[in-house]
GUFIKOL-648244 format. One record per residue: residue in three letters; x, y, z of N, C-alpha, C in turn; chain; residue number from 0. Coordinates in nm, 3 decimals. Layout:
BEGIN
{"ala", {X, Y, Z}, {X, Y, Z}, {X, Y, Z}, "A", NUM}
...
//
This chain:
BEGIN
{"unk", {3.359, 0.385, 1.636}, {3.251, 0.353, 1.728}, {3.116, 0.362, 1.657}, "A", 0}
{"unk", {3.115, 0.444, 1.583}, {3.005, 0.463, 1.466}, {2.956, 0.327, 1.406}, "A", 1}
{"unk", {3.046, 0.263, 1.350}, {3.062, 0.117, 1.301}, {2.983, 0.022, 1.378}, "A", 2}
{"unk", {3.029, 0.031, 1.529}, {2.940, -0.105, 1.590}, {2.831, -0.020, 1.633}, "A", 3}
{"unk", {2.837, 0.080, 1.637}, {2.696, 0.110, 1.721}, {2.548, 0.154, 1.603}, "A", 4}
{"unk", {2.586, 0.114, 1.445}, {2.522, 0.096, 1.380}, {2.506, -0.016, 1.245}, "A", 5}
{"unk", {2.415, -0.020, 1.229}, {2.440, -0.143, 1.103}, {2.459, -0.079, 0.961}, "A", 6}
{"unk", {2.540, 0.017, 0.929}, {2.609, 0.032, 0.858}, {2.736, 0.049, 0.793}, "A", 7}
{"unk", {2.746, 0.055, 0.626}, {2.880, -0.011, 0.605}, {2.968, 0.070, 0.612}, "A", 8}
{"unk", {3.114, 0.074, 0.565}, {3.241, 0.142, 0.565}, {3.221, 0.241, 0.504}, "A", 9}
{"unk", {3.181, 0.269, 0.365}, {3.145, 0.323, 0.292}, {3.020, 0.488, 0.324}, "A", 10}
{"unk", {2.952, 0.430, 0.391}, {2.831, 0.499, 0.441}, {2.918, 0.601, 0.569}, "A", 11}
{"unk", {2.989, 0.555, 0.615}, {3.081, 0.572, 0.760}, {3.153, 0.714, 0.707}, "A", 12}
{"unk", {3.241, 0.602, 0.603}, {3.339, 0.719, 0.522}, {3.302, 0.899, 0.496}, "A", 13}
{"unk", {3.157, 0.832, 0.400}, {3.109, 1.013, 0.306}, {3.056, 1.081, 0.454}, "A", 14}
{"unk", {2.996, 1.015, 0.548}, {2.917, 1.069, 0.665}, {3.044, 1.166, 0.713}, "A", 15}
{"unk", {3.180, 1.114, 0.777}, {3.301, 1.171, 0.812}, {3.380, 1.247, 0.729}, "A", 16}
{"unk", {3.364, 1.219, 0.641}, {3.431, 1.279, 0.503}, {3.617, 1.191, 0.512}, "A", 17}
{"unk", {3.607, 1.094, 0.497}, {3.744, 1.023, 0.500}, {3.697, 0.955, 0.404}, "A", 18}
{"unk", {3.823, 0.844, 0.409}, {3.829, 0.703, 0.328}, {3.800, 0.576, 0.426}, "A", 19}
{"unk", {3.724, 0.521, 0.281}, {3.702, 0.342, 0.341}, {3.808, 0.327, 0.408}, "A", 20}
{"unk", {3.937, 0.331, 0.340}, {4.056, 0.230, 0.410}, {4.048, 0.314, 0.554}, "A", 21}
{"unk", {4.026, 0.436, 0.545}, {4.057, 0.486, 0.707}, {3.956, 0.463, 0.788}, "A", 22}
{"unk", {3.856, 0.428, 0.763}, {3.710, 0.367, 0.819}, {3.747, 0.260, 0.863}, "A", 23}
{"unk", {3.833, 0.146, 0.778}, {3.846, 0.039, 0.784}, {3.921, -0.053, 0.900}, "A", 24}
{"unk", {4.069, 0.055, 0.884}, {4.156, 0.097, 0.971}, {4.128, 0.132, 1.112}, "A", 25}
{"unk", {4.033, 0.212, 1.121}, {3.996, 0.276, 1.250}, {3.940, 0.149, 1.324}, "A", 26}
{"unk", {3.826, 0.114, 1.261}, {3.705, 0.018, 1.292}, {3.850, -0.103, 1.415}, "A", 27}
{"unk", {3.906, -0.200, 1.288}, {4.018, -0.277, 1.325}, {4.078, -0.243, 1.444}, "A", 28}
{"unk", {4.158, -0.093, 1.472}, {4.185, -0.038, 1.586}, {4.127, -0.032, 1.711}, "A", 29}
{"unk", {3.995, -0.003, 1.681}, {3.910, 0.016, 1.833}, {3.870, -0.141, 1.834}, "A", 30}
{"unk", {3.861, -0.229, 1.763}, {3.775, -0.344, 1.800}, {3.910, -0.462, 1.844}, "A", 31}
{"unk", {4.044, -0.452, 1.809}, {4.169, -0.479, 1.844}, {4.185, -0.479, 2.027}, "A", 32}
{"unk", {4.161, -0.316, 2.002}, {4.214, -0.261, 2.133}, {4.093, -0.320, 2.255}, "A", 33}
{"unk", {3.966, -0.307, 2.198}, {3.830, -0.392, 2.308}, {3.906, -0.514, 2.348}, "A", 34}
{"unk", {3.904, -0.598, 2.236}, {3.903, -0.725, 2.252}, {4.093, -0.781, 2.347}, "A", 35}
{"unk", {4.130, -0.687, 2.297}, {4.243, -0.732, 2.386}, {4.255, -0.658, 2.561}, "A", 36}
{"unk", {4.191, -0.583, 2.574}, {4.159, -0.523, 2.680}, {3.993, -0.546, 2.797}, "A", 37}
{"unk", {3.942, -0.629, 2.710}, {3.802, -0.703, 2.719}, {3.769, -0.757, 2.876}, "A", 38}
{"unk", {3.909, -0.809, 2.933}, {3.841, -0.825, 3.050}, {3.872, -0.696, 3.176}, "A", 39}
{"unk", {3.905, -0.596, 3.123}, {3.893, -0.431, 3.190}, {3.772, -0.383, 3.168}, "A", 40}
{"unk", {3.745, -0.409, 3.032}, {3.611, -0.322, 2.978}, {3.446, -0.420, 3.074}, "A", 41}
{"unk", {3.521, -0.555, 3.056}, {3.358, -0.595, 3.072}, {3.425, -0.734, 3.148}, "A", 42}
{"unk", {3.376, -0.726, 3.303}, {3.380, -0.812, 3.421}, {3.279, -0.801, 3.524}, "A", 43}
{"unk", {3.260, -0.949, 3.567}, {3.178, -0.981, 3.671}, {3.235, -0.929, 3.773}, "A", 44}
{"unk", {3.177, -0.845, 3.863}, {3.193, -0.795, 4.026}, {3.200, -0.948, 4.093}, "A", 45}
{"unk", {3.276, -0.906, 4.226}, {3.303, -0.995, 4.296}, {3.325, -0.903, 4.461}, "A", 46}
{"unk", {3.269, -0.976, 4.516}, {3.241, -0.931, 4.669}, {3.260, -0.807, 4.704}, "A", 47}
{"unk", {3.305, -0.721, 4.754}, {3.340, -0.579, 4.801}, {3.224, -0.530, 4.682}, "A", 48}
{"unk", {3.302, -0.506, 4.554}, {3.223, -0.480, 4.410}, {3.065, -0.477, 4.400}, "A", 49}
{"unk", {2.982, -0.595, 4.414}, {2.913, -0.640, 4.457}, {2.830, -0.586, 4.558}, "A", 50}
{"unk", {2.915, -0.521, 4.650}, {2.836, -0.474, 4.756}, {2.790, -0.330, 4.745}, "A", 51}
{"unk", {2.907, -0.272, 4.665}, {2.866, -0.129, 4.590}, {2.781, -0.128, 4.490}, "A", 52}
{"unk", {2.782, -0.188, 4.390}, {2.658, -0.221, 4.336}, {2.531, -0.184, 4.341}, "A", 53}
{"unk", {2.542, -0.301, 4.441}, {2.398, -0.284, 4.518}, {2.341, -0.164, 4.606}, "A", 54}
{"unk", {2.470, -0.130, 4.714}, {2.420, 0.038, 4.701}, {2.405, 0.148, 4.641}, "A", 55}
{"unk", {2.479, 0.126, 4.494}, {2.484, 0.242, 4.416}, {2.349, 0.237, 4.309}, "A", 56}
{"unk", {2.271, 0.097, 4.308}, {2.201, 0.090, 4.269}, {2.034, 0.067, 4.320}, "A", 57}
{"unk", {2.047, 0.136, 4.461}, {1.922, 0.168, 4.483}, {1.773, 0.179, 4.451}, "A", 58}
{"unk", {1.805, 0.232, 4.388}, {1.683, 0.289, 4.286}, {1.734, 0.234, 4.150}, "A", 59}
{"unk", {1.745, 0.122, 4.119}, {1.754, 0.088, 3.955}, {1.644, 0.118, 3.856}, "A", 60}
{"unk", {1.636, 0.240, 3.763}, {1.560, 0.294, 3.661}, {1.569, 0.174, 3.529}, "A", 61}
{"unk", {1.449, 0.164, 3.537}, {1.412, 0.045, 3.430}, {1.309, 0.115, 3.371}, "A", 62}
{"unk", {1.338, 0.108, 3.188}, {1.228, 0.163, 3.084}, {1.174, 0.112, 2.990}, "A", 63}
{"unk", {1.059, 0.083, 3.025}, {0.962, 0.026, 2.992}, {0.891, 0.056, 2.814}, "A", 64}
{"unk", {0.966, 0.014, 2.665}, {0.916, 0.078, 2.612}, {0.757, 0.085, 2.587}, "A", 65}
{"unk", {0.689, -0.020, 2.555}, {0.537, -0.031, 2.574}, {0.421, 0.062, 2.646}, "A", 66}
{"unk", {0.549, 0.071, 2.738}, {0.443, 0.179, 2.860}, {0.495, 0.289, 2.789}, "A", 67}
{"unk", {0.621, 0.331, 2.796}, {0.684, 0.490, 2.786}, {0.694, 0.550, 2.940}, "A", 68}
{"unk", {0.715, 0.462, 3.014}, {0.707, 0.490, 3.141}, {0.834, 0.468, 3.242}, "A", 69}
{"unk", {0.903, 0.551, 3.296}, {1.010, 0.520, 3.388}, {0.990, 0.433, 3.527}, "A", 70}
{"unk", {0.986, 0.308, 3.530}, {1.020, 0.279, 3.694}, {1.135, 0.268, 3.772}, "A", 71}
{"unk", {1.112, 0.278, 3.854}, {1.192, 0.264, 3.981}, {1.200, 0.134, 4.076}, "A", 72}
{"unk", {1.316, 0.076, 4.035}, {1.315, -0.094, 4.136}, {1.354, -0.118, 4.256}, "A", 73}
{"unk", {1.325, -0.037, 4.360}, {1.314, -0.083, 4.457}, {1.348, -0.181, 4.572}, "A", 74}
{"unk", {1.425, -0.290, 4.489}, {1.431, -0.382, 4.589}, {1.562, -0.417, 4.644}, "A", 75}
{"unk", {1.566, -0.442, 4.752}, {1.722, -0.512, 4.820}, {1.825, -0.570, 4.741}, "A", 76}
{"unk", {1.929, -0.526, 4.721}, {2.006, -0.659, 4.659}, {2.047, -0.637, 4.510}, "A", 77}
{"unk", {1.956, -0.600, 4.449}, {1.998, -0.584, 4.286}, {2.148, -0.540, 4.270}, "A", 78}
{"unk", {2.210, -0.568, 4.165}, {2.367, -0.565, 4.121}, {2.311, -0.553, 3.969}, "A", 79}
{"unk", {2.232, -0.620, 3.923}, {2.228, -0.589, 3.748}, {2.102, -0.592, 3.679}, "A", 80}
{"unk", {2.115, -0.584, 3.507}, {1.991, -0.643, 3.454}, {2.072, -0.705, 3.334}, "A", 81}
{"unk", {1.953, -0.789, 3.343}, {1.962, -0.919, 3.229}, {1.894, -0.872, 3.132}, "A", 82}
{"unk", {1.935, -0.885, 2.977}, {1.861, -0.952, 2.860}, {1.912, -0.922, 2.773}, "A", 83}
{"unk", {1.882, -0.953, 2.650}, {1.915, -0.975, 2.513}, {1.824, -0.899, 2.425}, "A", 84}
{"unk", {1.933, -0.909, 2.283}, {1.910, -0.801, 2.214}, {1.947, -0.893, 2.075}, "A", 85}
{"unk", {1.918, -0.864, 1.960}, {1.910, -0.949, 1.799}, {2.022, -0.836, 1.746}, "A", 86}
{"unk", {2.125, -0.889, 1.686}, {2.179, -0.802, 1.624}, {2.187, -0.909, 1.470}, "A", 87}
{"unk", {2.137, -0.775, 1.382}, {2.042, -0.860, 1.250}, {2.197, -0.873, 1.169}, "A", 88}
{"unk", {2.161, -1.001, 1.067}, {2.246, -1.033, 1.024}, {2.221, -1.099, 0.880}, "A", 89}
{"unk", {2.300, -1.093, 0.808}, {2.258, -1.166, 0.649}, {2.215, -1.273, 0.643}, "A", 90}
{"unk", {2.119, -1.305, 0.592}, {2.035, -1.460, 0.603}, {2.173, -1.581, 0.541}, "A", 91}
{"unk", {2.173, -1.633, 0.631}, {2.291, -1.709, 0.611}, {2.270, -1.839, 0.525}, "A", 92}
{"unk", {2.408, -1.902, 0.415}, {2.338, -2.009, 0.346}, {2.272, -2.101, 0.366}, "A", 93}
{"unk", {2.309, -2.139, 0.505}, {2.277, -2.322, 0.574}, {2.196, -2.259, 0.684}, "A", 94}
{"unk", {2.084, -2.353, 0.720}, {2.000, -2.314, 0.815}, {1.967, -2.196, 0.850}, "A", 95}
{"unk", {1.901, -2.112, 0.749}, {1.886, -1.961, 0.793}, {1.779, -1.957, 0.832}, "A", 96}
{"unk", {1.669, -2.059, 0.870}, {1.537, -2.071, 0.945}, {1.613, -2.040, 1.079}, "A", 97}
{"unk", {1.697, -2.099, 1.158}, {1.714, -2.142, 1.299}, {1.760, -1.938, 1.323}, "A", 98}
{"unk", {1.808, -1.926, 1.247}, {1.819, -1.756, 1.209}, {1.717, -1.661, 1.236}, "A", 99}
{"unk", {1.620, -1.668, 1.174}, {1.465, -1.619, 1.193}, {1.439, -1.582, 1.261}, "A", 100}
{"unk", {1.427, -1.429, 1.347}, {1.377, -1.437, 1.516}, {1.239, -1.405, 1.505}, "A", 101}
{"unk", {1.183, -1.364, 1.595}, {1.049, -1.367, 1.637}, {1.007, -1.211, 1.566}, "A", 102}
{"unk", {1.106, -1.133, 1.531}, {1.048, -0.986, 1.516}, {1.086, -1.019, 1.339}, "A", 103}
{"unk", {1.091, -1.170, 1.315}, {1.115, -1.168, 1.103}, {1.217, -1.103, 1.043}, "A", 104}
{"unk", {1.343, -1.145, 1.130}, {1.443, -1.071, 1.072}, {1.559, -1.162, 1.114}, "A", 105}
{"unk", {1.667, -1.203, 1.029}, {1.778, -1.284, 1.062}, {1.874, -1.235, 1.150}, "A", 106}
{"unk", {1.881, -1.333, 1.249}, {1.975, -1.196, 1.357}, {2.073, -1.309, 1.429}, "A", 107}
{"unk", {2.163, -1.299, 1.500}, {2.214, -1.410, 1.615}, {2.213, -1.282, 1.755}, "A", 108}
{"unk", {2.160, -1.360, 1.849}, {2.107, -1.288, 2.000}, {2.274, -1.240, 2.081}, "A", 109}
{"unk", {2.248, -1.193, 2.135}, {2.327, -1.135, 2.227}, {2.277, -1.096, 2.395}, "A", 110}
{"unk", {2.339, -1.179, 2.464}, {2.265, -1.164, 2.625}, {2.391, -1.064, 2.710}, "A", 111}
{"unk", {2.297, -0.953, 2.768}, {2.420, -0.883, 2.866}, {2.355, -0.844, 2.964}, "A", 112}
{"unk", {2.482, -0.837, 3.085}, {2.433, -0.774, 3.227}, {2.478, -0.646, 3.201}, "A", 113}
{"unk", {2.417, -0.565, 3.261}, {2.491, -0.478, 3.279}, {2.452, -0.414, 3.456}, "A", 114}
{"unk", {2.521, -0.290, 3.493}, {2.525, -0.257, 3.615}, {2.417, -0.131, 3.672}, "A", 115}
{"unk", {2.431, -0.085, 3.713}, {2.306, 0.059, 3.765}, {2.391, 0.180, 3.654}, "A", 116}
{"unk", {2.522, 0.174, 3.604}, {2.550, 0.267, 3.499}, {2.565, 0.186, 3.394}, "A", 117}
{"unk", {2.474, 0.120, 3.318}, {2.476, 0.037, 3.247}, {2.662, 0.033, 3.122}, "A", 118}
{"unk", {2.701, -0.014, 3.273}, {2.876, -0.054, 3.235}, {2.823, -0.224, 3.227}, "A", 119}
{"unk", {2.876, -0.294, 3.121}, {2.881, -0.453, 3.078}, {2.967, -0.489, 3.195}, "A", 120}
{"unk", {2.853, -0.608, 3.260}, {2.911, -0.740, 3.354}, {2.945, -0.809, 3.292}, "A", 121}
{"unk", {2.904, -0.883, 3.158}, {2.886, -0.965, 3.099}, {2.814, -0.962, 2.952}, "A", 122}
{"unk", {2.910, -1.022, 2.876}, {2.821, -1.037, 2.724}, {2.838, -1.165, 2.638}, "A", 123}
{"unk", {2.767, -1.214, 2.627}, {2.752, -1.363, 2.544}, {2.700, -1.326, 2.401}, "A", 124}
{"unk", {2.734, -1.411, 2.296}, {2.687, -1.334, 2.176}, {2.732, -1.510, 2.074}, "A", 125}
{"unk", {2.638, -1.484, 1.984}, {2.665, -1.615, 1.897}, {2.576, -1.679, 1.860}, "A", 126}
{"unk", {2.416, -1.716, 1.918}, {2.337, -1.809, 1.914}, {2.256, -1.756, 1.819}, "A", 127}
{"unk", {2.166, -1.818, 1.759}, {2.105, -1.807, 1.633}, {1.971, -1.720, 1.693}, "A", 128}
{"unk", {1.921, -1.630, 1.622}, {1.792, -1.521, 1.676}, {1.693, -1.602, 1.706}, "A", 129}
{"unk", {1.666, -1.769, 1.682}, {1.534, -1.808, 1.720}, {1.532, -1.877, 1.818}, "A", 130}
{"unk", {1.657, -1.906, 1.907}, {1.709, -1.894, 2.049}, {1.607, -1.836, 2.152}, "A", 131}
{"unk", {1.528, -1.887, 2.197}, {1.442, -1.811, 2.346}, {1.537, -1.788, 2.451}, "A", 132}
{"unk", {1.510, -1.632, 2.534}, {1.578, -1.554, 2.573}, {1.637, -1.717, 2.722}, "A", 133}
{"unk", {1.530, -1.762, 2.778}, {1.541, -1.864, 2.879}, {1.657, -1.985, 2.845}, "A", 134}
{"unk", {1.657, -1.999, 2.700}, {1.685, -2.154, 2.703}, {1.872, -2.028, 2.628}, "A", 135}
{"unk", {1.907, -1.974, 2.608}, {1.989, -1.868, 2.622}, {2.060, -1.871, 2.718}, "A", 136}
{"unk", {1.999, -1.820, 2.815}, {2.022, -1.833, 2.971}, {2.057, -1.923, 3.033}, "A", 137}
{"unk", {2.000, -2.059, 3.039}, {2.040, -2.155, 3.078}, {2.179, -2.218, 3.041}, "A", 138}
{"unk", {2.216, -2.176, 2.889}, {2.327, -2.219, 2.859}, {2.462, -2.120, 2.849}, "A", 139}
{"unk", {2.444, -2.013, 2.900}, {2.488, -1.968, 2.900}, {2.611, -1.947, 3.027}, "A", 140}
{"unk", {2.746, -1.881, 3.018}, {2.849, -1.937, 3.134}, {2.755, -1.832, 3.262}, "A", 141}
{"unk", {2.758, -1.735, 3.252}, {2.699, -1.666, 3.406}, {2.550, -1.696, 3.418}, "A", 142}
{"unk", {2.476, -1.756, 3.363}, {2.326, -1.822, 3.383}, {2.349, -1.952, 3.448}, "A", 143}
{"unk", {2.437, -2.071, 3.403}, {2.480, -2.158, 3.473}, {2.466, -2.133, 3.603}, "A", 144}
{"unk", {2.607, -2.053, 3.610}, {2.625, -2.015, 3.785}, {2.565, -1.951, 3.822}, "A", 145}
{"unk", {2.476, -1.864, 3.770}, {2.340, -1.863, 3.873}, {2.302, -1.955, 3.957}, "A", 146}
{"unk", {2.224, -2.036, 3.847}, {2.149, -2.102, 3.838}, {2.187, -2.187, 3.934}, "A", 147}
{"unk", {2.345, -2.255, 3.989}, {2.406, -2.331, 4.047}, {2.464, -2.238, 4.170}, "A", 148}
{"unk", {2.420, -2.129, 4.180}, {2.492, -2.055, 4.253}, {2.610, -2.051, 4.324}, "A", 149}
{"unk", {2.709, -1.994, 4.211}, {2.867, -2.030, 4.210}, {2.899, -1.858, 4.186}, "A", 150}
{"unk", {2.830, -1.796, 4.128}, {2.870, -1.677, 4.135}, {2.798, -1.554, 4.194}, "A", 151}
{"unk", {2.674, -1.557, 4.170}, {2.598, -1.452, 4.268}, {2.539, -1.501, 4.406}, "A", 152}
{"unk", {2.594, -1.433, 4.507}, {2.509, -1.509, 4.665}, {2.357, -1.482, 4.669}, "A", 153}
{"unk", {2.333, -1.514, 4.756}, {2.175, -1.526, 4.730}, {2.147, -1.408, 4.846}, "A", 154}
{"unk", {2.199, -1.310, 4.865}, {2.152, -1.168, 4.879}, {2.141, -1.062, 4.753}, "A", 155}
{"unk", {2.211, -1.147, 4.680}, {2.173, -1.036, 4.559}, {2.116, -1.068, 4.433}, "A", 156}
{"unk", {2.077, -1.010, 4.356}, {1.989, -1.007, 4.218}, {2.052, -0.939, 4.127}, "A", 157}
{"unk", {1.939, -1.034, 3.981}, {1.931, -0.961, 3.888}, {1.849, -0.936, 3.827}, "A", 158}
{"unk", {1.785, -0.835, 3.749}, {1.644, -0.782, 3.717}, {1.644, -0.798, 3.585}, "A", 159}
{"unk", {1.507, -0.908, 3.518}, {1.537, -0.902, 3.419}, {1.382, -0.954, 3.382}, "A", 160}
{"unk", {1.347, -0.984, 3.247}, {1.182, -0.940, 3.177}, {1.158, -1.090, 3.202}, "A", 161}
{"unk", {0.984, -1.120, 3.185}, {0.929, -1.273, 3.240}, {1.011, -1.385, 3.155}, "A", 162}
{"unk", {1.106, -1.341, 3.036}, {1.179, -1.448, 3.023}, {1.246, -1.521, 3.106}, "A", 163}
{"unk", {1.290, -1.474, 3.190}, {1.387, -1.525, 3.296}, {1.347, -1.597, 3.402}, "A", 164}
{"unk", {1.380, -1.703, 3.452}, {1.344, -1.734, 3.560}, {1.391, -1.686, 3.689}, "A", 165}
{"unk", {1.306, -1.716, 3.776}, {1.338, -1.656, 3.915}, {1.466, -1.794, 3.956}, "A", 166}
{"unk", {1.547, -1.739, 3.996}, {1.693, -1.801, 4.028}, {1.780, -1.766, 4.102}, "A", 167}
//
């Protein structure tokens, strides 16, 4: 877990734990095996009943503001999630490593997720090149679609997410 939840290598993993690469290596393979084949337990869209807890359990959705350093409190009817994306940096790649480039000067491909009032994953999209705007992301994306077309969220409920987003 060490592995994805930082950008460092096997090696670095290893002396930190005091093991071996291969068992670093090994491990890594194991847990990312076991996600991906278990993927739609770990990380699914709510659907009605679901949905409705959600939204009550998420009352008060705490949103943190780093700029400010300030905790708010969201307030409003309806919320089920929050939206947005995140750069996970990546080696400047041979072919088109401009389209790579994000806005913070660092080669990355974006990653968009919902997540819930216990920030458990609704949803995660991942693939597009870092100079991708968070909107045009969204739009192409499979649960931004159905927003957008409203096929999957009813229009009693929301999702909270930064002026990238459109109201939808």
């Amino acid at each position: 877990m060490w592995y994805i939840a930082n950008t460092v290598c096997y090696r670095s993993i290893a002396s930190r734990l005091d093991v071996s690469d291969s068992t670093v290596m090994k491990s890594v393979d194991g847990i990312v095996s076991a996600m991906v084949k278990d993927k739609n337990k770990l990380i699914r869209w709510p659907k009605g009943e679901q949905l409705r807890r959600n939204e009550m359990a998420s009352e008060h959705f705490n949103v943190y503001l780093p700029q400010i350093t300030t905790v708010y409190l969201i307030c409003m009817p309806g919320v089920v999630g929050a939206i947005d994306e995140t750069h996970i940096a990546i080696p400047g790649p041979n072919q088109h490593h401009e389209n790579y480039n994000n806005r913070k000067g660092f080669h990355s491909i974006v990653a968009q997720v919902v997540c819930d009032h216990e920030m458990k994953f609704m949803s995660v999209n991942t693939g597009w090149p870092g100079s991708v705007y968070d909107a045009r992301f969204f739009r192409n994306y499979k649960i931004g679609k159905r927003i957008i077309n409203k096929t999957t969220l009813p229009d009693e409920f929301h999702l909270i997410g930064d002026s990238a987003y459109p109201l939808s």
